[in-house]
C-alpha positions as CSV (number, residue, x, y, z in Angstrom):
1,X,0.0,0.0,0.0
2,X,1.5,3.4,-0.4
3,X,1.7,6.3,1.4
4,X,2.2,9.8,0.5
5,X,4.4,10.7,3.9
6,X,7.8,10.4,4.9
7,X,7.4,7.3,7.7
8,X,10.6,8.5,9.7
9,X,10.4,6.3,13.1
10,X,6.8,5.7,12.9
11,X,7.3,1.9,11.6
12,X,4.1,-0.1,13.6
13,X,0.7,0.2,12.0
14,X,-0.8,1.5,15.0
15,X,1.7,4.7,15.5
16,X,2.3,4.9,11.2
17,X,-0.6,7.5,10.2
18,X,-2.7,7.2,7.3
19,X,-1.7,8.0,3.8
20,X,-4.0,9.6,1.2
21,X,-3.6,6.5,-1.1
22,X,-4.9,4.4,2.5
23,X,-8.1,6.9,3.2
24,X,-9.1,6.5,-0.3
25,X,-9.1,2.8,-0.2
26,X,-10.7,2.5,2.8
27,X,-13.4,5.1,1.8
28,X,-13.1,2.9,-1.4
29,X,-14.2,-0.7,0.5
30,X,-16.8,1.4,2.9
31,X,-18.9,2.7,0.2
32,X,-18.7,-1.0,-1.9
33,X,-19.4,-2.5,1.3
34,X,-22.5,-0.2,1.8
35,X,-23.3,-0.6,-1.9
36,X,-23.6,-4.1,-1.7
37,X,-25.5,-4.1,1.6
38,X,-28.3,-1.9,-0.3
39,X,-28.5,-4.4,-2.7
40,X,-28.4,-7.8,-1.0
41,X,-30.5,-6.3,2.2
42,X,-33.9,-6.8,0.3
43,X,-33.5,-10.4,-0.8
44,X,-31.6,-11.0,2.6
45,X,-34.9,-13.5,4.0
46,X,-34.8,-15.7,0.4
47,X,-34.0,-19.0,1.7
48,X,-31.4,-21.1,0.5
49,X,-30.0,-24.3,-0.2
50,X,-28.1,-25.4,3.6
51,X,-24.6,-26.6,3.0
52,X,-23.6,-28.3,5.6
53,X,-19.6,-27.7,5.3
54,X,-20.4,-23.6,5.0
55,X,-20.2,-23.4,9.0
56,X,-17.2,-25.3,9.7
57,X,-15.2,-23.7,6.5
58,X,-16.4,-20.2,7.4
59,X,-15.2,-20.4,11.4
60,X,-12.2,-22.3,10.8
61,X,-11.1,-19.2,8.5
62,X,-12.6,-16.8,11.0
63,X,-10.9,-18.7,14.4
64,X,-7.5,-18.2,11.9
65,X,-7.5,-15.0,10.9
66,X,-8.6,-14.0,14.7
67,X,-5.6,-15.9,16.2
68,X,-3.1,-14.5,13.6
69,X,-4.0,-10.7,14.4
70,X,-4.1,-11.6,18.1
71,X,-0.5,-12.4,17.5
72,X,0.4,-9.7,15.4
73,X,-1.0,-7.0,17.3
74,X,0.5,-8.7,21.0
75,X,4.1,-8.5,18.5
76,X,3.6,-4.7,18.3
77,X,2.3,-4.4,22.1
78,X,5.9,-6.0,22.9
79,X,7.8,-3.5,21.2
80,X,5.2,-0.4,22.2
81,X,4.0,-1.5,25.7
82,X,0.6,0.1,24.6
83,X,-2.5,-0.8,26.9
84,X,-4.1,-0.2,23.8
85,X,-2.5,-2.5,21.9
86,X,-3.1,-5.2,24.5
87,X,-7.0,-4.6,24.4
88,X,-7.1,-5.2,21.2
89,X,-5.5,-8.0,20.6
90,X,-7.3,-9.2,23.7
91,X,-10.4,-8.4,21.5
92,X,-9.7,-10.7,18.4
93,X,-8.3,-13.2,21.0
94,X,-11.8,-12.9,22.3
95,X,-13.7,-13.5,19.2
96,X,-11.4,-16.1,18.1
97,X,-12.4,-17.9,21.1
98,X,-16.4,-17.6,20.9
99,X,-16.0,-18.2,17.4
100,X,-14.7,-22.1,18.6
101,X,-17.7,-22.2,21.6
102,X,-20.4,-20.9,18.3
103,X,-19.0,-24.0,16.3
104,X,-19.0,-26.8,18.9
105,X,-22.6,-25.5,19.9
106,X,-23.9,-25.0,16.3
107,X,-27.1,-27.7,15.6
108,X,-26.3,-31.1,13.6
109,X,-22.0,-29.7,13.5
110,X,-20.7,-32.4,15.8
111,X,-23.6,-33.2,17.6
112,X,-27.5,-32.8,16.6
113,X,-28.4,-30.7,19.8
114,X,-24.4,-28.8,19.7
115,X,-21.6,-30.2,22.3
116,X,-20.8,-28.8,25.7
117,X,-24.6,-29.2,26.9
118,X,-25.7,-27.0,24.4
119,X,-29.5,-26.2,23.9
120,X,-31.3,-24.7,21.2
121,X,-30.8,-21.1,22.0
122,X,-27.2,-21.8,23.0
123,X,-25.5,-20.8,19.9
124,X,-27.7,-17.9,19.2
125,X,-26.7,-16.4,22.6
126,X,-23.1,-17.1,22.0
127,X,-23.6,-15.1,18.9
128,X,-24.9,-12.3,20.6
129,X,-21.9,-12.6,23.5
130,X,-19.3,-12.6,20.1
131,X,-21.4,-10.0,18.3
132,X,-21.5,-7.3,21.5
133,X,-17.9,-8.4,22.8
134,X,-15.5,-7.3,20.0
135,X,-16.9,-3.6,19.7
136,X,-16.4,-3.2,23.5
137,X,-12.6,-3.9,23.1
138,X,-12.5,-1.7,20.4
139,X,-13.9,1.2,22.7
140,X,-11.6,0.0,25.4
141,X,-8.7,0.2,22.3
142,X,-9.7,3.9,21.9
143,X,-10.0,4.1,25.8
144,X,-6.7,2.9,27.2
145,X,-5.3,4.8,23.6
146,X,-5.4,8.4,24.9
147,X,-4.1,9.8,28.2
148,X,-5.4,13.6,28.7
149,X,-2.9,15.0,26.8
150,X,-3.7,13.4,23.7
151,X,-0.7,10.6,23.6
152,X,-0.6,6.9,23.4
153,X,-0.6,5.4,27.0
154,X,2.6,3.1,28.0
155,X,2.8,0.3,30.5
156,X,4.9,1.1,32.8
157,X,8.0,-1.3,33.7
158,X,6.2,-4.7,33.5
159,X,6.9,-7.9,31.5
160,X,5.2,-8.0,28.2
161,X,4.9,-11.6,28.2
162,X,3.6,-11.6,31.9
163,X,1.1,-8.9,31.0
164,X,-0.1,-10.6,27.3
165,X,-0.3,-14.0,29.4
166,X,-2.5,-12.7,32.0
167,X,-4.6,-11.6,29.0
168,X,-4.8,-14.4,27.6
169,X,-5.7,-15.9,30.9
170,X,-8.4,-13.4,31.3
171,X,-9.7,-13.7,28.0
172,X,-10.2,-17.4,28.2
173,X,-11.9,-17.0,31.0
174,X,-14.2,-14.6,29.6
175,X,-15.0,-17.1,27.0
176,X,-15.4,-20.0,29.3
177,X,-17.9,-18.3,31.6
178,X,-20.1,-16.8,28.6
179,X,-20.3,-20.2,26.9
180,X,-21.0,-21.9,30.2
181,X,-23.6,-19.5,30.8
182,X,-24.9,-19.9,27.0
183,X,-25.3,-23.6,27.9
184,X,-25.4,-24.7,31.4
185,X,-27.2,-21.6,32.2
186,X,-29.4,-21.6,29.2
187,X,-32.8,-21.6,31.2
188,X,-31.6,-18.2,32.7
189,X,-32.2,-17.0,29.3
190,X,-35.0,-16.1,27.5
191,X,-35.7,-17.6,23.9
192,X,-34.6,-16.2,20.7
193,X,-34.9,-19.2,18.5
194,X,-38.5,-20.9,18.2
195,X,-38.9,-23.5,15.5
196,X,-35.6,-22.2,13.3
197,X,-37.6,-18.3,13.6
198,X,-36.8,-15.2,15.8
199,X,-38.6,-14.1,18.6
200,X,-39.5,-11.0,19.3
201,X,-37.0,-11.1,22.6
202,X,-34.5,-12.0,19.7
203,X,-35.2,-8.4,18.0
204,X,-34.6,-6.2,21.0
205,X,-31.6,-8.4,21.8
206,X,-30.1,-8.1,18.3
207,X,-31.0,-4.5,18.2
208,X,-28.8,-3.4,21.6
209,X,-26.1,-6.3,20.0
210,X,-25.6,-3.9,16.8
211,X,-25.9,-0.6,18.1
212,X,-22.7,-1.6,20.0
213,X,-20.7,-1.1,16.6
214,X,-21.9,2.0,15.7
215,X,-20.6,3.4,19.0
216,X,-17.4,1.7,18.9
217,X,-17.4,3.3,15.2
218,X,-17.9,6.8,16.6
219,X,-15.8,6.6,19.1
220,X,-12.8,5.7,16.9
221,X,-14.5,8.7,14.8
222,X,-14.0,11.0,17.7
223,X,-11.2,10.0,19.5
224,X,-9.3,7.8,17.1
225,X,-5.7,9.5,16.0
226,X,-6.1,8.9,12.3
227,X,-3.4,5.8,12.2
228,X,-3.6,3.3,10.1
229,X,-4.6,0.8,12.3
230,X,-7.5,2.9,13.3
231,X,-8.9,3.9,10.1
232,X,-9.0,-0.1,9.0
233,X,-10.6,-0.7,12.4
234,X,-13.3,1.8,10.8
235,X,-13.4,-0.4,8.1
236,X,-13.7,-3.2,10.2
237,X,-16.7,-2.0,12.4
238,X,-18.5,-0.6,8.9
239,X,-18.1,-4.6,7.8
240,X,-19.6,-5.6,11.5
241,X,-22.7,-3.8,11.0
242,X,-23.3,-4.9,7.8
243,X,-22.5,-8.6,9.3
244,X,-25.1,-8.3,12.2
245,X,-27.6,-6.2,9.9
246,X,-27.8,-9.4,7.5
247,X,-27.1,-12.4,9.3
248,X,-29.3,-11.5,12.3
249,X,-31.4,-8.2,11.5
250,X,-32.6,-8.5,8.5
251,X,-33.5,-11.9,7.7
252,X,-35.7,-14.5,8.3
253,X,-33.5,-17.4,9.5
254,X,-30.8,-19.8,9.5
255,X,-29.0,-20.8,5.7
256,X,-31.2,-17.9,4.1
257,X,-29.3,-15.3,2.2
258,X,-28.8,-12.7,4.9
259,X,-27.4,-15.6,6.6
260,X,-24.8,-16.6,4.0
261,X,-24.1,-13.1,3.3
262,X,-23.9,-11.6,6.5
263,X,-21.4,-14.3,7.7
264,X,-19.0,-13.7,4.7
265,X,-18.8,-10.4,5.8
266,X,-17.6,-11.2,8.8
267,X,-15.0,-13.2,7.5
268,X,-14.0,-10.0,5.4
269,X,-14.2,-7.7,8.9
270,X,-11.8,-10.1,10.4
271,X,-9.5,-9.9,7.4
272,X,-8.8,-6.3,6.7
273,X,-6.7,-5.6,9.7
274,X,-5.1,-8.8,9.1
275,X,-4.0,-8.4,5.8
276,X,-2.6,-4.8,6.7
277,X,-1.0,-6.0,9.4
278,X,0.6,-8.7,6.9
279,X,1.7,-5.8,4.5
280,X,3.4,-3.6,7.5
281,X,4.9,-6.6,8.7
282,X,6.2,-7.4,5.1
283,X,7.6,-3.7,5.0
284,X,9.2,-4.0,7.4
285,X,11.2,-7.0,6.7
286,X,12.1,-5.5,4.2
287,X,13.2,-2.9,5.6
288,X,15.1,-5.2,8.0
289,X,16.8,-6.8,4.8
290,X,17.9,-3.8,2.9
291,X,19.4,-2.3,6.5
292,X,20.8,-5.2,7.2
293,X,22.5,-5.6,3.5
294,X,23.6,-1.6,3.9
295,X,24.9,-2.8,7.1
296,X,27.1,-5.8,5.9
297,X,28.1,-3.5,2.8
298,X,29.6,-1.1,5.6
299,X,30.9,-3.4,7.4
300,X,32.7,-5.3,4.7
301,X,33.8,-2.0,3.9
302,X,34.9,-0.9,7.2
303,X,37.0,-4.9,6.9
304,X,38.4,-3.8,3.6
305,X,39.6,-0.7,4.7
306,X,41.6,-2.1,8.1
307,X,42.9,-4.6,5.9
308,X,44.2,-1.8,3.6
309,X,45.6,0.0,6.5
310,X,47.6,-3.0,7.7
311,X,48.8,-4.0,4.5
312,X,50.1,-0.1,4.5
313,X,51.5,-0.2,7.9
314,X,53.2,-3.2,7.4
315,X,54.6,-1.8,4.1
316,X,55.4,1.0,5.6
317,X,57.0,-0.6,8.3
318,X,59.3,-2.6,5.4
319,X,59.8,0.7,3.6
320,X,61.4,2.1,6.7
321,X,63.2,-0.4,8.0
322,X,65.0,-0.7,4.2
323,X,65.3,2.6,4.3
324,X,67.3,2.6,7.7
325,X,69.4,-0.6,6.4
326,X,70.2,1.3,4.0
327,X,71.2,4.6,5.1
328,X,73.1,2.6,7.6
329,X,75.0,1.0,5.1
330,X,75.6,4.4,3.1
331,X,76.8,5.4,6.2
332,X,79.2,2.6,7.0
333,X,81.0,3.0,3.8
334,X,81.1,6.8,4.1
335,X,82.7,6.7,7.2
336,X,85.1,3.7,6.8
337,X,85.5,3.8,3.1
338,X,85.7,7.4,2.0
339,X,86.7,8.7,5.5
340,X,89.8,6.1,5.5
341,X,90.7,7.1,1.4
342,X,90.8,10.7,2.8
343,X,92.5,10.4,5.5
344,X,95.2,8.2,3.3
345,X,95.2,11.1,0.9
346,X,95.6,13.4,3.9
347,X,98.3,11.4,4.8
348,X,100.0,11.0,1.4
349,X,100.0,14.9,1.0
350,X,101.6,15.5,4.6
351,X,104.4,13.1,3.3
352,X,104.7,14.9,0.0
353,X,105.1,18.1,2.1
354,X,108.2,17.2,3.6
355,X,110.1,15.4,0.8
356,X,109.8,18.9,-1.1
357,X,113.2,20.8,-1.1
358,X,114.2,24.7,-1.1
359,X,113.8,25.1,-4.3
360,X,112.1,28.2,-5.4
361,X,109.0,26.6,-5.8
362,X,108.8,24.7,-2.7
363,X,107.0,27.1,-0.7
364,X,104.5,27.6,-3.1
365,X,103.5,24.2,-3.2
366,X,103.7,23.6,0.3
367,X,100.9,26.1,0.5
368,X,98.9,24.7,-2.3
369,X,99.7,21.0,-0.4
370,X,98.3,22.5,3.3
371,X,95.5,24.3,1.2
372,X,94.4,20.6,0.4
373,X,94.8,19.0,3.4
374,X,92.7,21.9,5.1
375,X,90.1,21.0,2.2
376,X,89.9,17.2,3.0
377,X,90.1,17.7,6.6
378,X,86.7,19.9,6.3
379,X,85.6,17.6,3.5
380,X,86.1,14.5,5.7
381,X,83.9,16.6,8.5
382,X,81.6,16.9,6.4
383,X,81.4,13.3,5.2
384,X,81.2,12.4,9.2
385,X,78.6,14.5,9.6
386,X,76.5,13.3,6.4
387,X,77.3,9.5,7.6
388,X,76.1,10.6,11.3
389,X,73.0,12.0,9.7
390,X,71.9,9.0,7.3
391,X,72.8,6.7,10.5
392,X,74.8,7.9,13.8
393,X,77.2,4.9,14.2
394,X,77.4,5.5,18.2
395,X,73.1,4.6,17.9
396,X,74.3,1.0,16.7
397,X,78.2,0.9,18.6
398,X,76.9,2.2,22.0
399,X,73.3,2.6,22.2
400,X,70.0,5.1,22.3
401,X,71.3,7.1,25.3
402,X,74.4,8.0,23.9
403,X,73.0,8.5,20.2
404,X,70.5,10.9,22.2
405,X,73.5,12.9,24.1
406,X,75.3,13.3,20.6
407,X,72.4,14.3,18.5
408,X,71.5,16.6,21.2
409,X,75.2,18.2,21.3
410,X,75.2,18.7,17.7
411,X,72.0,20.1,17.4
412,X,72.8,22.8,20.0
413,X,76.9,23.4,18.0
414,X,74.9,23.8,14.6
415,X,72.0,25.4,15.5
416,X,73.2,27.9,18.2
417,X,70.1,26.7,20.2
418,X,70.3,25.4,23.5
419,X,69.2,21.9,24.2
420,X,68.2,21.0,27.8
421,X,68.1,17.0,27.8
422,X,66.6,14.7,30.4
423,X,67.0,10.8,29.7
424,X,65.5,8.4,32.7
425,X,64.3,5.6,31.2
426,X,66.3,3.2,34.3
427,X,67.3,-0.4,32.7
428,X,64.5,-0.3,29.8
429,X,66.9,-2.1,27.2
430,X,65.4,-1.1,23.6
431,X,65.6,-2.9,20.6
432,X,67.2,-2.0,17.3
433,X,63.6,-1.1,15.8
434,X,62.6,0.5,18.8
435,X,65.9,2.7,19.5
436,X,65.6,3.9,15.8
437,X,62.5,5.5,16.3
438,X,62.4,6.7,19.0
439,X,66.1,8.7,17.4
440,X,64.2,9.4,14.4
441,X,60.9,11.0,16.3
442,X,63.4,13.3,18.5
443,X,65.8,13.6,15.3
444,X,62.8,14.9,12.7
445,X,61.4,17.1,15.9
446,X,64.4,19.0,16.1
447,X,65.0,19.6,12.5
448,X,61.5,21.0,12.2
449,X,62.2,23.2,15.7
450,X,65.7,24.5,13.7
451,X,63.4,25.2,10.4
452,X,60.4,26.9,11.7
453,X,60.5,27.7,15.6
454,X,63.2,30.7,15.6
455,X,63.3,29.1,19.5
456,X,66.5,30.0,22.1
457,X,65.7,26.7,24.0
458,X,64.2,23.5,23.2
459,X,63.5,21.0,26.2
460,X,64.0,16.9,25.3
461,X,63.0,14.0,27.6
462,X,63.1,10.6,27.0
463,X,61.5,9.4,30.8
464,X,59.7,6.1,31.8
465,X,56.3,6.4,33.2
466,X,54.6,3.6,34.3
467,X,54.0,1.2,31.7
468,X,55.1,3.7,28.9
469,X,58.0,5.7,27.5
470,X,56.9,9.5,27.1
471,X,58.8,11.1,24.4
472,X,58.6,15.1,24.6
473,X,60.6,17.9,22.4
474,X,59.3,21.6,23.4
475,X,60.8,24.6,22.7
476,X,60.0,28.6,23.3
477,X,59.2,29.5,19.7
478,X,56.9,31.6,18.0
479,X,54.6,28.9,17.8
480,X,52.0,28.8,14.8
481,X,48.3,27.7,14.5
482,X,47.3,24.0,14.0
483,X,46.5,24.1,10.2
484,X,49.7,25.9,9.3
485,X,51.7,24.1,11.1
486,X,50.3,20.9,9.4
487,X,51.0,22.3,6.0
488,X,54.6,23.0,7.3
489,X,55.3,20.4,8.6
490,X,53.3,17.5,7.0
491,X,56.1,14.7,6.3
492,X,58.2,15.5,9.2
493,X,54.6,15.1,11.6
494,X,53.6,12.2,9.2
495,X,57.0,10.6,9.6
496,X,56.4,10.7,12.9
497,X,52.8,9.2,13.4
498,X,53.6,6.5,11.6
499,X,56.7,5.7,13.6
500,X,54.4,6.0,16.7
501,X,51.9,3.7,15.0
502,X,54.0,1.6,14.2
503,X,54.7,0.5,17.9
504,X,50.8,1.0,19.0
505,X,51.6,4.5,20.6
506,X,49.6,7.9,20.8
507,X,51.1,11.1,19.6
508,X,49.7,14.5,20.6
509,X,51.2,18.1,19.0
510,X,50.1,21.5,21.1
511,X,50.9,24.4,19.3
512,X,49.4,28.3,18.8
513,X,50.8,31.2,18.4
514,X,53.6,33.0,20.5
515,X,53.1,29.5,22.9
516,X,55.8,27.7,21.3
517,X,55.8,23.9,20.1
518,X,55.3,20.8,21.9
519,X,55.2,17.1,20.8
520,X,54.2,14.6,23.2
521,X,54.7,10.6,22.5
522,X,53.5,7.7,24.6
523,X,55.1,4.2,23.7
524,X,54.1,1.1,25.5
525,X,57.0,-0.5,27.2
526,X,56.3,-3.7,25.9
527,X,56.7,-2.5,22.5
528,X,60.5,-1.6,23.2
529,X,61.8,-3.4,25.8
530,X,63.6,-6.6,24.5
531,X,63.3,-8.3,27.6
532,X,59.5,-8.2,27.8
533,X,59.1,-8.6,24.5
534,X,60.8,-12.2,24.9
């Protein structure tokens, strides 16, 4: 069925209101309903041929269709806690029930007389009971609906099963006691039935029996809150009336038309709210389906993309540590290889130096020869300080703590910046991975301080706290805002995170203007310590 109207969280038939599309149809099936009524109503007293299986079909559907929108409409009281909710399903509980004590009292059905004692105005009474009982529960639906405010009435903290079970209960009672009273008490009652033919007791009964739907229909008129469930419950009381009208007003007796026609009708009243029922409850499986398909979608997304993360960290991971392998090894070969040819050559010119004579050129290349060696003593510096760069030898010879104190020293001799170092980190022994980055993260957060800051002083600390390594560089800088400092510093900071990723650490940066710089790392001992990690 559809509905012009955005549903948002109104997703139960009795909360969901009516659509255009739903009022028209409804409108539609009242005014057939009606139409066929005026049509069939003056023929309703032509008799007709009896079929014998028209009884039993015709409850059996009925006693189904009641028991199924019992169930359906306790569903939704477990999800709403509506009092409402409960009456009503109470209610087609209830006429599901008398629907089972008209059949096993009905003449020549299972017994010529009826079953459970019945008499002959037995079944006739227990229509009456069923007739008169399902629009009270409807007003009690409209009832128990409204608070004084104009909103649905919750239970208040009770078990829905205990409440729909003591329902039940009651309602089976209810049923028990009005068919006992139909047949064990059936000489309290006066006769509606003489020779297959009404009584005039049977017209004033019938009369107060039908005018109970009409009220029930204004009252959901009046009161109801235009939601679906209560404009088919108008349907259905339209349909009731019509029922009663020609199976017990209007004609003359048992298996005339009225009869047939009136009892059809009832078999249509209990089906509208069932088959609307079925359609919201088919809506909203599917509902249920395409949310949970959008759900697995994300999810195999969200799986896809962690995958993609790890595969990148561990890449990343493999990039750096060839990268390191092989800046140490660049860095080997600077120092050993080219630093020992130099010093050789160094060597070979001092030598060359002194086996020159007084000749009258000998001073002038003795100057040229101590210009050289001045120019391979800064070039060897320089090739020092490049292989210390690429890889400081004393991090692999002697360890972080020492590579620390160098870097440190030669940060504050190039820079003209003074470096104020504390290192407590007791007997935490690092490993090779671990000691690397932790050099790199205070290496690449001093080159960015001697870039951007313009600082005097820049505090380092390597300490152990707790369970953790803190990491922190600050210095007294100008300082810059977040964003810029991100564009300034992008690689360096990225550098960085991933490092701390890398050993399941957090990294924080506070920064602003004319505040300075600060990075601040948190590693996990057990991601460092060698001993632990064994």
């Amino acid at each position: 069925m559809g509905r012009d109207r955005d549903d948002g969280n109104q997703m139960f038939l009795s909360t969901l209101p009516a659509g255009r599309s739903e009022r028209r149809l409804a409108l539609t099936v009242i005014l057939v309903s009606c139409g066929l009524f005026a049509v069939l109503a003056p023929f309703a007293q032509r008799p007709l041929p009896v079929v014998g299986a028209f009884i039993p079909i015709y409850e059996s559907a009925l006693v189904m269709n009641d028991l199924i929108t019992a169930m359906l409409l306790f569903g939704q009281f477990n999800s709403l806690r509506s009092r409402a909710l409960l009456a009503l399903g109470s209610g087609y509980l209830f006429t599901a029930g008398m629907t089972i004590a008209h059949g096993l009292t009905f003449p020549g059905l299972f017994a010529p007389a009826g079953l459970l004692g019945a008499g002959p105005q037995s079944t006739a009474w227990i229509y009456m009971f069923w007739h008169a009982g399902f629009p009270c529960f409807v007003t009690a639906y409209v009832l128990l609906g409204k608070t004084a405010h104009g909103e649905r009435r919750a239970m208040p903290g009770r078990s829905a099963r205990a409440s729909i079970a003591g329902c039940v209960l009651a309602v089976t009672a209810l049923v028990c006691v009005l068919t006992a009273f139909a047949t064990v008490g059936k000489a309290l009652l006066p006769d509606l039935l003489v020779s297959g033919h009404f009584t005039s007791a049977y017209r004033w009964v019938i009369g107060a029996v039908w005018l109970a739907s009409p009220l029930a229909l204004a009252m959901l008129w009046r009161h109801g809150k235009r939601t679906a469930l209560d404009m088919w419950l108008m349907v259905v009381m339209v349909a009731w009336m019509i029922d009663i009208a020609l199976a017990a007003m209007l004609n003359h007796g048992r298996f005339d038309l009225g009869f047939y026609a009136g009892r059809i009708y009832g078999l249509l009243a209990a089906s509208f709210v069932l088959i609307v029922l079925l359609v919201e409850s088919g809506t909203l499986y599917a509902r249920l389906v395409a949310l949970t398909r959008r759900d697995m979608r994300r999810d195999m997304r969200e799986r896809m993309r962690v995958k993609e993360l790890e595969h990148l960290g561990h890449l990343s991971a493999g990039i750096q540590a060839a990268r390191e392998e092989e800046q140490k090894r660049i860095a080997r070969e600077l120092h050993d290889d080219l630093g020992q040819r130099l010093t050789a050559l160094k060597i070979d010119l001092t030598m060359l130096e002194s086996d020159l004579d007084d000749r009258v050129m000998a001073p002038v290349l003795r100057g040229r020869a101590r210009s050289m060696m001045t120019l391979i003593d800064e070039t060897v510096r320089s090739v020092r300080h490049i292989a210390a760069g690429l890889r400081p030898t004393v991090l692999d010879d002697l360890g972080l703590v020492p590579a620390l104190e160098w870097l440190a020293g030669d940060f504050e001799s190039r820079n003209g910046i003074v470096v104020d170092l504390l290192i407590d980190i007791d007997d935490l022994n690092f490993d090779s991975a671990a000691a690397t980055a932790v050099y790199r993260i205070v290496q690449e957060a001093l080159t960015n301080i001697a870039k951007h800051s313009e600082a005097t002083e820049v505090q380092v600390e390597v300490v152990l706290d707790g369970d953790a390594c803190r990491v922190g560089v600050a210095d007294n800088g100008r300082g810059t805002a977040v964003s810029a400092m991100h564009k300034e510093q992008s690689f360096g900071l990225l550098g960085i995170r991933e490092r701390v990723r890398q050993l399941n650490g957090a990294v924080s940066v506070d920064t602003a203007p004319g505040e300075g710089f600060r990075l601040s790392v948190s590693l996990p001992v057990s991601a460092l310590n060698r001993e632990e990690a064994t």
